[in-house]
DRENKOLMAR-80429 format. One record per residue (C-alpha): residue in three letters; x, y, z. Coordinates in steps of 0.25 Angstrom, whole numbers, plus 5000, padded with zeros to 4 digits. Example, Ala and Ser with C-alpha at 12.3 -4.5 7.8 and 13.67 -1.06 7.14 Angstrom:
Ala504949825031Ser505549965029
This chain:
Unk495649304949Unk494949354961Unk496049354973Unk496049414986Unk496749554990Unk498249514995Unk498549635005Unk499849575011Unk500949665014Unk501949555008Unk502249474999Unk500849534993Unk500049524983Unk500649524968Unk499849564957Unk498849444952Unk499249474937Unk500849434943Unk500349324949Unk499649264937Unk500749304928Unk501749224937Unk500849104937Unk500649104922Unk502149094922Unk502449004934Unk502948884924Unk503448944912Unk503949084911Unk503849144899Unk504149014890Unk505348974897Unk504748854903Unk505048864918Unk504648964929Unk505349094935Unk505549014946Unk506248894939Unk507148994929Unk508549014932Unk508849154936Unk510049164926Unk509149114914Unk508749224904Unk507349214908Unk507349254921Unk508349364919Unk507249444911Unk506349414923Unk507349484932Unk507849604921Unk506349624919Unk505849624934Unk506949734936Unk506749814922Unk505249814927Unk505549874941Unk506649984936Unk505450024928Unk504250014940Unk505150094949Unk506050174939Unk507250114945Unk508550204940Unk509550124935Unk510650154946Unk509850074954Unk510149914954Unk508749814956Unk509049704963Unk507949584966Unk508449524978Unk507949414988Unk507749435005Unk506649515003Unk506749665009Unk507149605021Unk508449545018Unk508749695012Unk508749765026Unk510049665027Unk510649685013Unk510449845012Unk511349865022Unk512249755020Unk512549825005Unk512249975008Unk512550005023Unk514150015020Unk514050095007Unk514650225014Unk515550165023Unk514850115035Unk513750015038Unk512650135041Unk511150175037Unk509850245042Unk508450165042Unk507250225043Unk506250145050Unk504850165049Unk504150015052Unk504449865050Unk505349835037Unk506049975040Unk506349935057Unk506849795050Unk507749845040Unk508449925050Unk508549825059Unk509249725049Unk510149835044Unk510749865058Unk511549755058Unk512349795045Unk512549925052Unk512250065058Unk510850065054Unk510250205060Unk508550255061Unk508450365050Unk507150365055Unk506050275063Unk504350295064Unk504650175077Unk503950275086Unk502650375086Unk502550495078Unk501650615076Unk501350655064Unk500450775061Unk500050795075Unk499550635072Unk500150515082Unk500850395075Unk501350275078Unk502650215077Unk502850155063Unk501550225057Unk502250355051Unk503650375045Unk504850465050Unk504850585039Unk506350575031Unk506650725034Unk506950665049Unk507750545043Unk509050545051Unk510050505039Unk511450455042Unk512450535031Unk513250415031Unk512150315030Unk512250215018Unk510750235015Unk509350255023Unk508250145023Unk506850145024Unk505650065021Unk504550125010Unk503450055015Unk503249985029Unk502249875027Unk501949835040Unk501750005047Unk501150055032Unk502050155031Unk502550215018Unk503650325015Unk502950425005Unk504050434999Unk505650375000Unk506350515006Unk507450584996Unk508650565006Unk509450664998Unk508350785001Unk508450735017Unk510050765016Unk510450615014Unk510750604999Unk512050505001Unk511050405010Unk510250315000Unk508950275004Unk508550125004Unk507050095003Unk506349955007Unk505249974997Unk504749835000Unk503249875001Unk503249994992Unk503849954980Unk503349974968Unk502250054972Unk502750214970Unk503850254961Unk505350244970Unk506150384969Unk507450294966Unk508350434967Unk508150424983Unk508650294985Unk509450204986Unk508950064986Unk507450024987Unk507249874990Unk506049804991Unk505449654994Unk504649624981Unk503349554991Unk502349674991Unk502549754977Unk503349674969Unk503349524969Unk503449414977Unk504149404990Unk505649364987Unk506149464979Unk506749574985Unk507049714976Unk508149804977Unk508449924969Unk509849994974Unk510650114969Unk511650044962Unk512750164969Unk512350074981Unk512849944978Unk514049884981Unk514149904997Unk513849795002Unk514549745013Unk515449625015Unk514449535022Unk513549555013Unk513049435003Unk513449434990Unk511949394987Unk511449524994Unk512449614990Unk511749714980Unk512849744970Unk512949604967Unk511349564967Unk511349694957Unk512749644950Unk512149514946Unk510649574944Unk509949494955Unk510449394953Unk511749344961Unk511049234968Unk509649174961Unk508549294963Unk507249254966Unk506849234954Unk505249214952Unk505149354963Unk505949414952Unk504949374942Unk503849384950Unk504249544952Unk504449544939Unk503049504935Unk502549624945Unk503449724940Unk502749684926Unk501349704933Unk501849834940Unk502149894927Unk500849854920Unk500149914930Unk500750044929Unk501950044937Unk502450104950Unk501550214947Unk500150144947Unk500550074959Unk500850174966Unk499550254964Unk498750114966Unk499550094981Unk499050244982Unk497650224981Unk497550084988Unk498250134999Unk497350255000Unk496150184999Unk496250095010Unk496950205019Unk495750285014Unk494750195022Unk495550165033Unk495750295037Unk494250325037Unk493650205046Unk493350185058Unk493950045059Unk495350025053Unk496550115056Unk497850165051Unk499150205057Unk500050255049Unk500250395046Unk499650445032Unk500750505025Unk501550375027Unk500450275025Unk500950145016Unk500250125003Unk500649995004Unk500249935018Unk499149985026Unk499149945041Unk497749955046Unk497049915059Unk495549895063Unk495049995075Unk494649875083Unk496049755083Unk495149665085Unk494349665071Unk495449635064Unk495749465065Unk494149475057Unk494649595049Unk495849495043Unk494949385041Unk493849455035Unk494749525024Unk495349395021Unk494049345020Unk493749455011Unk495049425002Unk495849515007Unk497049465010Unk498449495021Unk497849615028Unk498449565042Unk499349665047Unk500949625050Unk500949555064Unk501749665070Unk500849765069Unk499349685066Unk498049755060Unk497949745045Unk498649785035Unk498449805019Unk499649785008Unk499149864996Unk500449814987Unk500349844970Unk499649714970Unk498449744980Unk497549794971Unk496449934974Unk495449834974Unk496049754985Unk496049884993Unk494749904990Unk494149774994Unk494949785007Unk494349925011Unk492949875007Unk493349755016Unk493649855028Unk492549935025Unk491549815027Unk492449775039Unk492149905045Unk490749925043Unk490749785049Unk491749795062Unk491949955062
């Protein structure tokens, strides 16, 4: 099937084999005569779905057995409320540090400060330099050595991956070689998953919207230390209390069932492609290759300091703004799909999730290739 190239920051493409595998079993799953979407969640059936999906990502990501999976509904969104609803309290009062370094990061904290005293770890909200080079707010990331971790915080949180500034941490810091071992880290990993193996010995909880590595939007991942269940605080829904979505195995209230499966089905692929391990290389090389060319011409542009460059979303802008309208509608043209920029910040930008293939990146470099010989 010849299909365009879906760069989307989210929901995003999913793997076309996923896709076919769905609709080859939209009406009859497995000679049981009705959909995944018609099956009841308590039914045999579907309860393989679900242990399967969670077998299949304790194995992508080598989760530890002291950590609970939880598929959950709200999307990453709804967690920057429930995180500190269930961890804030765990040491006695309602307190925790945020590092902020763009969007989702600036969001979370701002939900969590109404559940208590939410202090800045760290910010990148204002210019820095950097190897005697000038960057702007939002386009580089405060180094953890300068971190300022409460002793009595209840956990620290940071956003992996920042989709809409195209940062990426390198790596999620070691809190207990920074002085903090009693403070668990919590990682949105929403943009990121499933893309680099996950140094579970360093956190506490990951969680993740399924929408840009793992499914379709409406699933909501959660993998938690299970030593960290059970503080939630009295105001808290039952429905959104982890130890009891983890107690009854995701299933308290009816989880989105047909996003379970549907992850499931790209856990499945993610496997056969070789795992976490073959993503990560393949993010590697996309990425580099359409850094590669931005950084040379003449025309397009990137903000964001090297060393913390996303592999996963690349914000790029063309020298002259007002090129750009015909840049969109020429690629589009050109089958390559979604590369507006998010509204707050314009320009263009490029998703390369597991499912964007090297041959999208490819076709969209020879794309701005053309372009610039044509514009530059």
């Amino acid at each position: 099937m010849n299909r365009p190239y879906n760069f989307s920051a989210g929901p995003s493409a999913l793997p076309l084999a996923v896709l076919e595998q769905a609709a080859a079993e939209m009406t009859d799953w497995h000679g049981t005569g009705v959909s995944v979407m018609e099956m009841s969640h308590r039914s045999k059936a579907f309860g393989r779905i679900r242990d399967e999906a969670e077998s299949d990502l304790r194995s992508l990501l080598a989760i530890p057995d002291d950590f609970a999976v939880l598929f959950m509904q709200g999307g990453a969104s709804a967690q920057n409320a429930l995180i500190p609803m269930n961890l804030a309290q765990r040491r006695g009062s309602a307190m925790a540090d945020y590092v902020v370094a763009g969007h989702w990061s600036r969001k979370s904290w701002a939900e969590a400060q109404r559940y208590g005293d939410m202090a800045l770890a760290a910010t990148a909200e204002t210019p820095a330099e950097i190897g005697g080079q000038a960057y702007e707010a939002w386009c580089w990331l405060p180094e953890p050595a300068h971190w300022r971790i409460r002793s009595q915080a209840a956990y620290v949180h940071v956003c992996a991956n920042e989709t809409i500034g195209g940062v990426e941490f390198p790596s999620l810091p070691d809190l207990a070689a920074l002085g903090s071992p009693d403070v668990p880290l919590v990682a949105d990993m929403s943009s990121n998953i499933l893309t680099r193996p996950v140094d579970f010995s360093r956190l506490g909880m990951v969680y993740a919207g399924a929408q840009k590595n793992a499914g379709p939007a409406g699933v909501t991942l959660v993998m938690i230390r299970k030593d960290l269940l059970g503080h939630a605080t009295g105001s808290c829904p039952s429905v959104f209390d982890y130890a009891q979505v983890a107690a009854a195995g995701s299933m308290f209230n009816t989880p989105p069932t047909y996003g379970i499966y549907m992850t499931g089905l790209v856990f499945k692929w993610l496997l056969g492609q070789g795992g976490v391990a073959a993503m990560e290389a393949a993010s590697r090389a996309k990425s580099h290759l359409l850094y590669a060319y931005i950084d040379q011409s003449a025309l397009y542009s990137n903000p964001i300091h090297p060393g913390v460059r996303s592999r996963m979303n690349v914000p790029f802008r063309l020298r002259d703004p007002a090129l750009e309208p015909l840049f969109l509608a020429e690629s589009e043209a050109a089958g390559l799909l979604a590369l507006k920029g998010h509204k707050s910040v314009g320009g263009m930008r490029a998703s390369l999730y597991n499912a964007t293939p090297l041959a999208g990146v490819q076709a969209l470099v020879a794309f701005m290739q053309d372009f610039e010989a044509r514009h530059g």
